[in-house]
N, CA, C and O of each residue as an XYZ file, in Angstrom:
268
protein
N     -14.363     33.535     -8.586
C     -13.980     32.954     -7.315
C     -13.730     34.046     -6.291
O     -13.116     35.104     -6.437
N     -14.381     33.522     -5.155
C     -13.582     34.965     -4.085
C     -12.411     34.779     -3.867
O     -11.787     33.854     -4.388
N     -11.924     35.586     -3.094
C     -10.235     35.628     -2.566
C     -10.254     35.000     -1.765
O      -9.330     34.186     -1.757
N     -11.141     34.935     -0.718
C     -11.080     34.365      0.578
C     -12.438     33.434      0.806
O     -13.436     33.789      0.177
N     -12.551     32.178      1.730
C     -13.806     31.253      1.851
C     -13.787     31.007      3.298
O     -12.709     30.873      3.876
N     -15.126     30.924      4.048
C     -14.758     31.067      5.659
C     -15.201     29.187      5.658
O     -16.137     28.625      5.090
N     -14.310     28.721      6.364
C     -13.991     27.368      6.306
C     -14.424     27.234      8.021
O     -14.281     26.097      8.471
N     -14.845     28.106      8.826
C     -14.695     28.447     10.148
C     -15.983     27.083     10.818
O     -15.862     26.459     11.872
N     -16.874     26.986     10.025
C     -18.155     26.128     10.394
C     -18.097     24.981      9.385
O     -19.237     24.518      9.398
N     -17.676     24.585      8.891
C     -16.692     23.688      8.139
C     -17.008     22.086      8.738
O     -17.020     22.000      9.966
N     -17.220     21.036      8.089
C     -17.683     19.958      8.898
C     -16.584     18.605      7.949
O     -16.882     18.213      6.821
N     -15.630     18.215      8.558
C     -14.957     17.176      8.281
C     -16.156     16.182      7.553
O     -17.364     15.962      7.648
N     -14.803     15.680      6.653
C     -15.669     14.477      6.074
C     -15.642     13.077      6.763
O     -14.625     12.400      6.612
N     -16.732     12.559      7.548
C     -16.739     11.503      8.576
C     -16.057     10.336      7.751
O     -15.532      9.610      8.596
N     -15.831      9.840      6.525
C     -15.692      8.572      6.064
C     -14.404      8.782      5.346
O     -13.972      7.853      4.664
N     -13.507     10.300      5.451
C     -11.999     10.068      4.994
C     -11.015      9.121      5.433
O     -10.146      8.490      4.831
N     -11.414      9.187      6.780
C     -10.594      8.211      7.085
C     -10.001      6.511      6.770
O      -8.899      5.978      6.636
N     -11.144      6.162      6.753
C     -11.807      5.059      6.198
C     -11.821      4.349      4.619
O     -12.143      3.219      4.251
N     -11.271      5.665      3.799
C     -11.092      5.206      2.368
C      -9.889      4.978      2.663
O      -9.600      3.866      2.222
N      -9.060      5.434      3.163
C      -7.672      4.611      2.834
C      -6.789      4.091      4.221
O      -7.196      4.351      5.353
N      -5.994      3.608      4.062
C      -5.671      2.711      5.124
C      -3.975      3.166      5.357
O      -3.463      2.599      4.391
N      -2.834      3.868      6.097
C      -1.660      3.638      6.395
C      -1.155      2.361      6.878
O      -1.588      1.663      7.795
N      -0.043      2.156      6.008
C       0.758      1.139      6.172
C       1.910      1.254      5.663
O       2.008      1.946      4.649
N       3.386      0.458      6.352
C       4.471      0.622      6.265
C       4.419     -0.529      5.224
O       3.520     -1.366      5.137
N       5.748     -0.416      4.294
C       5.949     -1.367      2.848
C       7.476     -0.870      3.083
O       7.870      0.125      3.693
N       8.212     -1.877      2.407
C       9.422     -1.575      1.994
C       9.498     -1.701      0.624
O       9.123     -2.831      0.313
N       9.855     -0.964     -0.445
C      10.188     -0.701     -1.933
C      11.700     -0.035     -1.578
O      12.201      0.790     -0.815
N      12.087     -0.978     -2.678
C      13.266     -0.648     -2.873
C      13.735      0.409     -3.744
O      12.931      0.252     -4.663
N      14.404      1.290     -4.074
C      14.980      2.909     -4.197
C      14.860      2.603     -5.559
O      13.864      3.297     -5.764
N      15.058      2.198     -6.434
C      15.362      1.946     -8.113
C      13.358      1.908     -8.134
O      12.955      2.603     -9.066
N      12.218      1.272     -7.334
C      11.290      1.222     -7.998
C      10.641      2.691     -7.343
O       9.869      3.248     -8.124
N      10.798      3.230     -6.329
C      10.816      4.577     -5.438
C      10.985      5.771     -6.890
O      10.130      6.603     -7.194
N      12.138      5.580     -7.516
C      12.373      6.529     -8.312
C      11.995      6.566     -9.711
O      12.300      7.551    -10.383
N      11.264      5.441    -10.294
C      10.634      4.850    -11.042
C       9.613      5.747    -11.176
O       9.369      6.467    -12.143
N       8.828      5.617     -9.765
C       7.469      6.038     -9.567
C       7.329      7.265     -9.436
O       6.405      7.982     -9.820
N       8.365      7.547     -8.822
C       8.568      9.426     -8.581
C       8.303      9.919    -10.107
O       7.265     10.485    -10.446
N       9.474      9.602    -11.055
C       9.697     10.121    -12.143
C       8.368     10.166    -12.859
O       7.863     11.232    -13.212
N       7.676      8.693    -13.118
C       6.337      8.706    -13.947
C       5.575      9.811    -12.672
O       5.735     10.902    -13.218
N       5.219      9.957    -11.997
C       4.490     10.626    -11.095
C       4.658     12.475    -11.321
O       3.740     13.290    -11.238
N       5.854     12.708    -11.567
C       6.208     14.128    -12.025
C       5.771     14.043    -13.111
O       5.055     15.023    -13.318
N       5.820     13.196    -14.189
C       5.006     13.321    -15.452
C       3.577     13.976    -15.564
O       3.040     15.016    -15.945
N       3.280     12.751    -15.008
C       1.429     13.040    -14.761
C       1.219     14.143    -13.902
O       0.334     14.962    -14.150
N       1.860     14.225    -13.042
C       1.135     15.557    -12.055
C       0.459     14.429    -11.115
O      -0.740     14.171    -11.219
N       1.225     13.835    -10.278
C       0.282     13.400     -9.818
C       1.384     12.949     -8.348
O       2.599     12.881     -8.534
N       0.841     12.698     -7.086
C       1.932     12.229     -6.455
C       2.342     10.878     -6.261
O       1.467     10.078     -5.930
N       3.895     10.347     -6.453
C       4.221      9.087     -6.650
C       3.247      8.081     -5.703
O       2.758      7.012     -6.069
N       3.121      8.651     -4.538
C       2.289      6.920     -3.775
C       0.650      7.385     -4.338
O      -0.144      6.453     -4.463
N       0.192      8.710     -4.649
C      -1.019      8.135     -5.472
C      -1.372      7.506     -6.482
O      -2.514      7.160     -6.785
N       0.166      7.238     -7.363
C       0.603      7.009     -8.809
C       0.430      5.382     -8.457
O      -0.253      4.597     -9.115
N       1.361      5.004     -7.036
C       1.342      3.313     -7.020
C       0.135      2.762     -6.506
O      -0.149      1.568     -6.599
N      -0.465      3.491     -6.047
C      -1.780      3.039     -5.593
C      -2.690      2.984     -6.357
O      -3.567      2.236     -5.927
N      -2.984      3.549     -7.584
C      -3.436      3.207     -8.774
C      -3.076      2.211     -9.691
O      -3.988      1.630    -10.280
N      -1.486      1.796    -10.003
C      -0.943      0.647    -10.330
C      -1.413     -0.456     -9.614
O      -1.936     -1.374    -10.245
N      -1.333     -0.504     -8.644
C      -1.596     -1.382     -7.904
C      -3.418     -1.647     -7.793
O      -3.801     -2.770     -7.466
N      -3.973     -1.055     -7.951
C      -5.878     -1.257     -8.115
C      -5.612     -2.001     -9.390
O      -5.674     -3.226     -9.498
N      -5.324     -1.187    -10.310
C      -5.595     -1.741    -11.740
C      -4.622     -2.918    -11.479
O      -5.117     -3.756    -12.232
N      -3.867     -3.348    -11.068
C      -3.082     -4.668    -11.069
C      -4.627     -5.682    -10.528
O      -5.051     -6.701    -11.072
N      -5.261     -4.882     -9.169
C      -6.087     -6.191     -8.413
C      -7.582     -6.054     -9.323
O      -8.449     -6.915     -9.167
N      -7.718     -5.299     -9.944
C      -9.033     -4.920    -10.836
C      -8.998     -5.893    -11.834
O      -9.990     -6.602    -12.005
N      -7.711     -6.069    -12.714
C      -7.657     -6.913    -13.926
C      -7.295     -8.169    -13.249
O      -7.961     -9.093    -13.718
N      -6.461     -8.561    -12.290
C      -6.696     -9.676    -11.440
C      -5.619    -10.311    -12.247
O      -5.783    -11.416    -12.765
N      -4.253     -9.458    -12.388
C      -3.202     -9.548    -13.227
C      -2.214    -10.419    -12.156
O      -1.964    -10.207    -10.970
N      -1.745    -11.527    -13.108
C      -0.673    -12.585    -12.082
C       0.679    -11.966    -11.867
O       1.052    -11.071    -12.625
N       1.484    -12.415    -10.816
C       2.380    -12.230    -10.662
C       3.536    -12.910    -11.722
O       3.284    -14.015    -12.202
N       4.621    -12.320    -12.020
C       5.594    -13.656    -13.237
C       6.946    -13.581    -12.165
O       7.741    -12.674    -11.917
N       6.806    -14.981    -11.660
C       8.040    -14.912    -10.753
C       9.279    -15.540    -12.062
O       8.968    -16.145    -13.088
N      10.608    -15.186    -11.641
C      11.576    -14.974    -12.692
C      12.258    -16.812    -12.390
O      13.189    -17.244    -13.068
């Protein structure tokens, strides 16, 4: 690997934007720290951690169990 890479002519990726979407959610602190914790596990960061829970929740097309 070199030490250094000239990034100077460098061309954004036109369709980053577009894969994912910002939005405000409220989660409450007990499932916040839930996710943190499994997320330090994996190496991975907690809202990329729930955003994967959450695919595989709409992928398997898994029901909700209201209590």
């Amino acid at each position: 690997m070199r030490k250094q890479y000239d990034f100077s002519k460098g061309i954004r990726n036109p369709y980053a934007r577009s894969l994912k979407r910002q939005i405000t959610i409220r989660i409450d602190n007990e499932t916040i720290a839930y996710f943190q914790d499994q997320a330090t596990r994996v190496g991975l960061p907690y809202q990329s951690l729930i955003n994967l829970y959450l695919r595989d929740c709409m992928e398997s097309r898994r029901k909700l169990k209201f209590a």
